[in-house]
C-alpha positions in Angstrom: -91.0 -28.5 -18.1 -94.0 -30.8 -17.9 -97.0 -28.7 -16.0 -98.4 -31.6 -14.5 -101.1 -31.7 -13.1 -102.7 -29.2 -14.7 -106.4 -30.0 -13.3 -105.5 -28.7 -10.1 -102.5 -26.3 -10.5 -103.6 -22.6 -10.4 -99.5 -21.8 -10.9 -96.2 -23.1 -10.9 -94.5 -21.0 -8.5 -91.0 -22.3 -9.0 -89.5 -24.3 -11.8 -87.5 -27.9 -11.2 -84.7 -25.8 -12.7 -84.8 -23.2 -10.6 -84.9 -25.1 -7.2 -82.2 -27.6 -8.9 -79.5 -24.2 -8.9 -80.8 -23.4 -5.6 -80.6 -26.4 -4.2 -76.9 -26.7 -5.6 -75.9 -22.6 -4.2 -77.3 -24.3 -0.3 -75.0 -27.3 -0.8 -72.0 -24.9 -1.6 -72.4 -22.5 0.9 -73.2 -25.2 3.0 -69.9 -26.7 2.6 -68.5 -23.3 3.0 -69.7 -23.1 6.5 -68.9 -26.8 7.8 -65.4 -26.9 5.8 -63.1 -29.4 8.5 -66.5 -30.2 10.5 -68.8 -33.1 10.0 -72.5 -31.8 9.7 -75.5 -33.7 10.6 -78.8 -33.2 8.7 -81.7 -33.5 10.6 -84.8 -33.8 8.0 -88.4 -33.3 9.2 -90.4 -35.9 7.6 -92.8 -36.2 4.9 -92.0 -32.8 3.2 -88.3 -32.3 3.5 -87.2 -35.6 2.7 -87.0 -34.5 -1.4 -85.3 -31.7 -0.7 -83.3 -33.3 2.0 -81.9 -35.7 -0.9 -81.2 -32.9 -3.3 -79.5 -31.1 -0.7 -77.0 -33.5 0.4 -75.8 -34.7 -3.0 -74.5 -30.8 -2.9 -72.7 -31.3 0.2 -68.8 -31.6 0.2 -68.1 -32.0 4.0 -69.2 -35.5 6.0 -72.5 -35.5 6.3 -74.6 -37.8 7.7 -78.4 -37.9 8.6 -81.7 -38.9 10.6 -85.2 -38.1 10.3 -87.8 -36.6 12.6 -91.5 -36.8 11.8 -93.8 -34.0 13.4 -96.9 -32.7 12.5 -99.4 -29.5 13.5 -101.3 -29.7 10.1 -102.7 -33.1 9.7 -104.9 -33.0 6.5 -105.6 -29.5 7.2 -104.4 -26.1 4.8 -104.0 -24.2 8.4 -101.2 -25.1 11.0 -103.6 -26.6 14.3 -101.1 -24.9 16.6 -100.1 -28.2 18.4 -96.9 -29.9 17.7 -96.8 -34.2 17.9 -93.7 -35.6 17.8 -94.3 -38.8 15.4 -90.9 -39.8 14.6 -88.0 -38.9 17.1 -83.8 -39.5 16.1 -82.6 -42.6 16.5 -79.1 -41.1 16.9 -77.7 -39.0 19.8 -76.9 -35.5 18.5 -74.7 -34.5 21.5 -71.9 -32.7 20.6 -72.7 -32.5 16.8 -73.3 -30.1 14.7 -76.3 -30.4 13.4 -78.8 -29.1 10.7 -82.3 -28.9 10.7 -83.5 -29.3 7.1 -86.9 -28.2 6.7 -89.7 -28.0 3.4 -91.0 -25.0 4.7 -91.8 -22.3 7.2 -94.8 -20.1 7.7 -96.1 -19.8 11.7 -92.5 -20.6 12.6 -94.2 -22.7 15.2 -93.2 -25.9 14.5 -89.7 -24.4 13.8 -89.6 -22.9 17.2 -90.4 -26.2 19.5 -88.0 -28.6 17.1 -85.3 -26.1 17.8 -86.0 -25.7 21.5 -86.4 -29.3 21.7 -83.0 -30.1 20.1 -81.0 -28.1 22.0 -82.1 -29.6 25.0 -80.0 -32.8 23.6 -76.8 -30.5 23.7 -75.5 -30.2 20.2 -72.0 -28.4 19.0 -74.0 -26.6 17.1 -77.6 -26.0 15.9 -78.7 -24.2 12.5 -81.5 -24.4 10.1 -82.0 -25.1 6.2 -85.5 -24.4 4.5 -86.5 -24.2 1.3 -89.0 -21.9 1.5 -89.8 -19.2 3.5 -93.3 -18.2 3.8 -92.1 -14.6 6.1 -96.4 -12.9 5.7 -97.8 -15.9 8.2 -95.1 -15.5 11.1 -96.5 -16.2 14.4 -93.2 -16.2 16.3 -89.6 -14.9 15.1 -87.5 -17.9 13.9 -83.9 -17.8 12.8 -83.2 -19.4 9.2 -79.4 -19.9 8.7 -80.2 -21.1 5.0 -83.4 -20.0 3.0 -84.1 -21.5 -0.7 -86.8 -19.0 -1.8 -89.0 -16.7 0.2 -92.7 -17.1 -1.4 -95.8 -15.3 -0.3 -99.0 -16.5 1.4 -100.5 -19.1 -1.1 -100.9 -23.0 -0.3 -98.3 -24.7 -2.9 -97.5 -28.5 -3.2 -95.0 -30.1 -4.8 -91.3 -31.3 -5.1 -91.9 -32.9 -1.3 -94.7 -30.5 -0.2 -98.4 -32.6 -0.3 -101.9 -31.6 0.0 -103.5 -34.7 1.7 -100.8 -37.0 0.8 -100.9 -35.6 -2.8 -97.8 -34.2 -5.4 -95.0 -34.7 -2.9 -93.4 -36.2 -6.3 -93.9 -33.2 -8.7 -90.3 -31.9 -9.5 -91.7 -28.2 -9.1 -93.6 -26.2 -6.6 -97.0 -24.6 -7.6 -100.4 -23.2 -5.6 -103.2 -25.3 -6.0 -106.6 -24.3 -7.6 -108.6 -23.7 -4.4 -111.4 -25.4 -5.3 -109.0 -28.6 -4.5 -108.4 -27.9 -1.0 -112.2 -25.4 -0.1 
């Protein structure tokens, strides 16, 4: 495994190989659970869009996808609270059954207003993919229908998870040397 970039990475948290088998056990069990249904992926842009990809590939049943872009970080380590819609659906997901796919959850806060907001639009069915679980930083209970990895509290990057725009393209997920992001 390449450990780039080692000047700022205190640890690698989780291997490419090990979210690669992960990855692949969501897509199966995925496929388990939407066997004779079409499933619509619903990715929250920028972080779950790598993971999103991944994801899919595994997937057996008709899928299809859109992307919604919100934000309560900005360039910040520490979730601001308040969620901005940037990027809504293009497509209706009335009567669909859809998936969130998300990078990660900690406050749940985000979580918890895209979920209330899509099922104001009246979908078959609602559920929710993330990769990783952060479970210590819970603000507000949040059901997860498919988790990757539970991790604890530390700030990691990588494989579609930035610090200010940065290692979204690293294929594994590690914590940052704080004296990147102090």
């Amino acid at each position: 495994m390449a450990s780039f970039p080692e000047d700022v990475q205190q640890e690698v948290l989780l291997t490419a190989e090990a979210i690669r088998n992960r990855v692949k056990e969501l897509g199966e069990a995925i496929s388990r659970d939407y066997r004779g249904e079409q499933v619509f992926l619903v990715g929250v842009l920028k972080g779950a869009w790598v993971f999103l990809a991944d994801l899919a590939r595994h997937i057996t049943v008709p899928a299809s996808f859109d992307f919604m872009s919100v934000s309560s970080y900005g360039a910040s380590t520490q979730t601001s609270g308040v969620v901005q819609i940037i990027k809504d659906l293009e497509e209706s997901i009335e009567g669909r059954h859809v998936l969130i796919v998300e990078d990660i959850v900690d406050t749940g806060l985000t979580l918890t207003y895209l979920v209330e907001l899509l099922k104001t639009r009246h979908p078959a069915s609602l559920k929710v993919c993330v990769l990783l679980d952060k479970p210590s930083r819970r603000a507000t209970p949040v059901r997860l229908d498919y988790v990757g990895f539970e991790i604890p509290d530390a700030f990691v990057v990588g494989y579609g998870l930035d610090f200010a725009g940065q290692y979204r393209h690293v294929p594994h997920i590690f914590t940052l040397r704080s004296e990147v992001y102090s």
